[in-house]
C-alpha positions as CSV (number, residue, x, y, z in Angstrom):
1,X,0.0,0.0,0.0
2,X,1.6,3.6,-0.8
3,X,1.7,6.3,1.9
4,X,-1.1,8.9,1.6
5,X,0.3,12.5,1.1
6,X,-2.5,15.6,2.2
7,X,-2.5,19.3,0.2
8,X,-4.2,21.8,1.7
9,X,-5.0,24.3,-1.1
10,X,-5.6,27.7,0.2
11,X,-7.2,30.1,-2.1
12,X,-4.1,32.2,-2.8
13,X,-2.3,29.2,-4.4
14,X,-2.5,28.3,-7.9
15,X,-3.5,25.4,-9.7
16,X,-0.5,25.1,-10.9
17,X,1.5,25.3,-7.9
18,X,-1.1,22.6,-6.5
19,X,-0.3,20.4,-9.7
20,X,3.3,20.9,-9.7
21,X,3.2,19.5,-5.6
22,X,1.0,16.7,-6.5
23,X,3.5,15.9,-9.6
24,X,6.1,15.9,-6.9
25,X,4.7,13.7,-4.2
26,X,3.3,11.2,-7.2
27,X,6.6,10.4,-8.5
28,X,8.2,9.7,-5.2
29,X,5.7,7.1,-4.4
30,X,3.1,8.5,-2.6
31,X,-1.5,8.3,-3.0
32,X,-2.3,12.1,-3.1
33,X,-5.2,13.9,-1.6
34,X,-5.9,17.5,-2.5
35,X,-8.5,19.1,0.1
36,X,-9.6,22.6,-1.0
37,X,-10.0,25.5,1.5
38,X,-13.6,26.7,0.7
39,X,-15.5,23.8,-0.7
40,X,-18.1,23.3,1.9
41,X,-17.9,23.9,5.7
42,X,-14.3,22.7,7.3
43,X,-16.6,20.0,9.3
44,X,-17.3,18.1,6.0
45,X,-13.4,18.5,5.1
46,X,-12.6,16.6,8.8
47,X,-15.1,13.8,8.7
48,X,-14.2,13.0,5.0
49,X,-10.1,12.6,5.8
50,X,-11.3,10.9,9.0
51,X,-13.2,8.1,7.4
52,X,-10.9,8.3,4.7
53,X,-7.8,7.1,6.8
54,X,-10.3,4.6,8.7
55,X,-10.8,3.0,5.6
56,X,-7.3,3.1,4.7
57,X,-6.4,1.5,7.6
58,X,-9.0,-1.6,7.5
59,X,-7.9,-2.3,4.0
């Protein structure tokens, strides 16, 4: 199983800086998940990577 690198993307970062992080963390091996600041409540954003890493960890 790879590791599982987070981005936080703030809205004063382009996508292309985003992309070119992503890029980065892709060829060395790692699964990458890009959260977006902004895209619903911060809630939603914390229950998602929590059962996100539960599942990753039962698998």
């Amino acid at each position: 199983m790879k590791p599982t690198r987070y981005i936080y993307r703030t809205c004063d970062q382009s996508d292309e800086e985003i992309n070119r992080q992503k890029d980065q963390y892709i060829k060395l091996g790692y699964r990458v998940v890009i959260y977006r600041e902004g895209e619903g409540d911060s809630n939603t954003a914390l229950l998602k990577l929590i059962k996100n890493h539960t599942y990753l960890q039962d698998t």
